[in-house]
Structures are given as structure tokens and as C-alpha cells.
N, C-alpha and C positions, 0 to 999 in steps of 0.2 A: 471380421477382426478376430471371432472367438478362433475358428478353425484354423486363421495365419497365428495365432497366442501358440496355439498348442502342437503345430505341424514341427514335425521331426528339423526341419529347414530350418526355421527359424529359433526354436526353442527354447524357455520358460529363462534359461540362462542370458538371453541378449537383454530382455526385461532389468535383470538383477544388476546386469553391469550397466544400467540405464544404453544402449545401443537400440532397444526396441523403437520401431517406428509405425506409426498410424499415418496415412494422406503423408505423408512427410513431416510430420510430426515427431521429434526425438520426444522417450518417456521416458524419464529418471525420477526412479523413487528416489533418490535422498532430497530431492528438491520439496516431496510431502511434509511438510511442516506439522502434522497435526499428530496428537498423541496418540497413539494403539495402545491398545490390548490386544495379545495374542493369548489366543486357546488352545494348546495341542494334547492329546490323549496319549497316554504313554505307548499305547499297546494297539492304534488307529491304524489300521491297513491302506487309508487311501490316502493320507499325509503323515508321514513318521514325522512325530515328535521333534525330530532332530532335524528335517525338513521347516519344518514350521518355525521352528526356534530364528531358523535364518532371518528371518523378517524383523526381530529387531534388530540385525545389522545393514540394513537395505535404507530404511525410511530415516528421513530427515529429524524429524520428532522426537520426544521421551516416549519410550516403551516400556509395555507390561507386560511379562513372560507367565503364564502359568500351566502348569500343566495335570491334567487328570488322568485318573490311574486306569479309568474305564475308556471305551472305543467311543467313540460319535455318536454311534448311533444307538446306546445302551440306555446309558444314563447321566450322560453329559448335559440333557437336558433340565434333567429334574432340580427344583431350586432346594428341595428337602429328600437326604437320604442318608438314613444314619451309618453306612456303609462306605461312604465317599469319602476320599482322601485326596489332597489336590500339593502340589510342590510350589513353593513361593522363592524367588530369590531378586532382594532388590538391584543386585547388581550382575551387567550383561557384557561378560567376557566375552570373545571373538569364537571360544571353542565352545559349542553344546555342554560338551560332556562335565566342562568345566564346574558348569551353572548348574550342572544336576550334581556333580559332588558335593558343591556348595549352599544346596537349596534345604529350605526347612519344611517337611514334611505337616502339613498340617490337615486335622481332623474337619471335617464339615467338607462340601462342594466348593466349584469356584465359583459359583455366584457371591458367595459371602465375601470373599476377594473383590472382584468386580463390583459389588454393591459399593464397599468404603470404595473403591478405585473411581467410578465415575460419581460419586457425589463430588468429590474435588474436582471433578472436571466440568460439574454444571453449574456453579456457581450459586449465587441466592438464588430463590425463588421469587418470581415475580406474578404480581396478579393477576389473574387472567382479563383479555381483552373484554371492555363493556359490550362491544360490537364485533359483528364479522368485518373480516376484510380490513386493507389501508389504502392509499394511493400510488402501491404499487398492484395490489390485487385487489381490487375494486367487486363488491358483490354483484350479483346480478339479483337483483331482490326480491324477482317472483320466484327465483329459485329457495333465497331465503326465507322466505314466506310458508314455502311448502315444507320445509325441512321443520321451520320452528311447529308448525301446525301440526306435524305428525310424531315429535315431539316424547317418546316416553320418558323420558327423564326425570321432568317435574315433579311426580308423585312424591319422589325420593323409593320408594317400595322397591324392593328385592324382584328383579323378574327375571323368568324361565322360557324361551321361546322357542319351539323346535319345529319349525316350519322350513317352509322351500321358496326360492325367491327366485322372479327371470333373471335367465346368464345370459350373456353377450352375442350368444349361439342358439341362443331360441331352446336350453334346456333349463331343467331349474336345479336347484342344488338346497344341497341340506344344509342349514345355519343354527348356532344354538344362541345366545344370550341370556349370563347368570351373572349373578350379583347385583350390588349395588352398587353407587359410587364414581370416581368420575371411568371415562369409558377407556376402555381397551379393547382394539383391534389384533388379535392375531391371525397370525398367518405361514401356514404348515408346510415342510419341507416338501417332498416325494412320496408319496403313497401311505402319507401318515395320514387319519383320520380325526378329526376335531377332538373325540372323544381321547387324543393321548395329553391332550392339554390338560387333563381333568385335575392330577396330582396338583402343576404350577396354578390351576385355578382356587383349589381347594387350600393351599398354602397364602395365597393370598386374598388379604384384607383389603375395605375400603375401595373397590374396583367393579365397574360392568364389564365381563368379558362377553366379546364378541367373537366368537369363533365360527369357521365353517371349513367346507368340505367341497376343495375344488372338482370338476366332472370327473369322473371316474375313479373317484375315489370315495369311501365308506358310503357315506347315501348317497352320492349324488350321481347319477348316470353319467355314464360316456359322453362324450360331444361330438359331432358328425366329424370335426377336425381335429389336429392338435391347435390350441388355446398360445402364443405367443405371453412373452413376457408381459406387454402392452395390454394386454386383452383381459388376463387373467387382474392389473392393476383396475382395466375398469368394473372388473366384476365384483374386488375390493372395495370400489365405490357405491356401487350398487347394493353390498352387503351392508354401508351404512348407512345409506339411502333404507334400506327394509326395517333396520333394528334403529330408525325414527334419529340418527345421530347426524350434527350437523358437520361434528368435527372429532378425532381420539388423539389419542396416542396409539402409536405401531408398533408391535413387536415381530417383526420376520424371520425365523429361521431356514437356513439352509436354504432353498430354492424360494420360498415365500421371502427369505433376505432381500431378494432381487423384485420378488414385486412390491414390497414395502417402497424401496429406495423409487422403483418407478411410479407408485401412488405420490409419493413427495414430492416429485419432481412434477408429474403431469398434473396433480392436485394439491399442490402445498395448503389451500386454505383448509382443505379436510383433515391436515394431519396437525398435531401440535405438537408431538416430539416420533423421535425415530430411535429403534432399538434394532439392528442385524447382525445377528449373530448365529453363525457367519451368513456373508451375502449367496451361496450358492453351494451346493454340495461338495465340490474339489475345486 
């Protein structure tokens, strides 16, 4: 499906005017009902800004436009940079150019946007579950047993862990775990190494970050294959299986988007919320 998405024949245009087909399957985005946010970088070489903008005329839902002054892959990440400036405009005229004459220049990243933006979109907070699992995802309890038993959480204590865990592929890979707090999973784009988390880690409070380092990239050796989508989510699993977690929250970007969203799907009981931004490099 990716390689009929993208082929010259078909192209990204039959999508937009909902005409795309899967098995026979018509896709129409305006029948997506659910709210976006959209992120485009003024100055991004692999989706122009103005490209990207299209997407809130496409989907069915209310959408979020914003955009930042920096490329993708600079400093679109970082949640602190006193150098960041990002364009807001609550309203989405049909022309780009429209919405950038009329947009208000504001100081700080877009995460500060996005912060107020999805708290209205998650509603209260609710407690967390007494137990695993419900009666649609039923635990399996020797598996439960093992997770609670290896367990580091309870101390409450600040931990640092820079070890190597089995991957999928019979190699091992470099993982870190810092902080305190309840747990977070990320999950790194293309050839980024754990350690560029460090700034988003270091900014934030009250959290265990769980990061690592898919094969061949910063420590972790090559793997005899390339690693699928699939493969790399069970290795996510296994990464919380080592750092003693029963269950996190997800943050994927850019290609780790994609294994977040398939950890969810193939392990909903291990994730407790999901964060992709965005789900895949282009």
C-alpha cells in the first residue's frame, strides 16, 4: 500500500480528493472526524509549510495549524529554546498564504501551543486502573507476576540505567532510564541516538524516561536484517520488559511515530496513552 500511496500513477492527490482505494476500499479524509493538530516548519525541505497547511482542509474534524520557523529536523523537537518562534492563527481560510498574513507571531516553541491545545482535548483525568487488564484484555497473570516482581518503580528513587537488553534479532541494544515519576517510553526517529532526548528529558519534571537505541544506531550494533515496523514495536516491548515497567505512556517521533502507534495496537495493555508526532518521516 505504502509504494501504491506514493507511485507516480496513483498519487498523494487521489488521497486528498478522497478517490484513493485500498482492497477496494474508497479513503476519504473528510469522513475523519477526529481533531488534528498540524505541524509544519516554515523553511522544511521535505514538506513545505504550505503543503502541510493543506491538511486542514482535507479532514473532517477541527484543526490546529502551527507553524515553526526552524526545519524538522533542527529544533522542532526541543520543548525549551529561547530562540524559537512558532505562528498561530485560530482561523483556516482555504489559501495558505492567507493564514500566514493573518497569523500572530509568537515567542516560545510549538509545544507551548500544543500543551494548552491537547489538554482540551483530554479531558479530566481519571485514576489510574487498581489492576491490569479488563474483559476485553484479560491478563495473563504469570506474565503479570513477572513484570510486578521486577518491578523498579516502588522505591520512588531517581534511577540511571545504561545497559543492553536482547533484541528480536538475537543482538542487544543500548537503553538508558532517568528520572523519577510515573514512566515514559520514547521512541526515536532515523538515526537519532537516545542521547538527543536528553534536552526534552532534562526539561522535564515528575517522569521516568525510558529511552533507547534501535540496531545500528548510537550503541547499539547493526542487526543481521533490516528490523520491520512490527519487530522494532516488539523490541519497544522488551525495552519495558528490562526497565522492570508493566505499562507507560508513548512518545514516538517521526519513524519511532510508527512503532509507538504499532506498540498500541499490538500491546494496548502496555501503553496508557500515545503521543506521535509525527507518525513517520514524510
Amino acid at each position: 500500500m505504502h509504494s501504491q500511496y506514493l507511485s507516480p500513477a496513483t498519487s498523494t492527490t487521489k488521497f486528498a480528493r478522497g478517490e484513493f482505494e485500498v482492497d477496494g476500499q474508497r479513503l476519504n479524509p473528510a469522513k475523519i472526524d477526529i481533531d488534528t493538530y498540524v505541524l509544519a516548519a516554515v523553511d522544511d525541505h521535505i514538506v513545505p509549510w504550505v503543503s502541510g497547511y493543506k491538511t486542514t482542509q482535507l479532514f473532517g474534524g477541527t484543526s490546529r495549524f502551527c507553524t515553526q520557523h526552524v526545519g524538522a529536523h533542527r529544533r522542532n523537537r526541543q520543548p525549551t529554546w529561547p530562540k524559537a518562534k512558532h505562528w498561530t492563527n485560530d482561523a483556516h481560510p482555504a489559501d495558505p498564504q492567507e493564514w500566514k498574513d493573518n497569523a500572530t507571531l509568537q515567542t516560545g516553541t510549538w509545544w507551548e501551543d500544543w500543551t494548552k491545545w491537547i489538554a482540551k482535548q483530554g479531558g479530566p483525568k481519571v485514576a489510574a486502573p487498581a489492576k491490569l487488564g479488563n474483559k476485553d484484555y484479560p491478563v495473563i497473570e504469570k506474565r503479570a507476576r513477572e513484570l510486578r516482581a521486577r518491578s523498579r518503580m516502588s522505591s520512588g528513587l531517581s534511577t540511571f540505567i545504561d545497559s543492553r537488553v536482547p533484541c528480536v534479532s538475537g543482538i542487544k541494544i543500548a537503553m538508558q532510564v532517568q528520572g523519577k515519576g510515573d514512566p515514559l517510553l520514547v521512541i526515536n526517529g532515523l538515526t537519532r541516538p537516545l542521547q538527543s532526548w536528553d534536552p526534552f528529558t532534562a526539561a522535564l519534571q515528575g517522569r521516568t524516561v525510558v529511552s533507547f537505541d534501535v540496531p545500528g544506531v548510537g550503541g547499539s550494533p547493526t542487526s543481521m536484517r533490516p528490523l520491520s515496523i512490527a519487530e522494532l514495536a516488539i523490541l519497544a516491548e522488551e525495552v519495558l520488559d528490562a526497565a522492570g515497567l508493566a505499562d507507560a505512556d508513548v512518545l514516538g517521533y517521526s519513524l519511532g511515530g510508527a512503532v509507538a502507534q504499532q506498540l498500541a495496537h499490538d500491546a494496548p495493555h502496555r501503553v496508557r496513552g500515545l503521543i506521535s508526532s509525527p507518525p513517520l518521516a514524510a
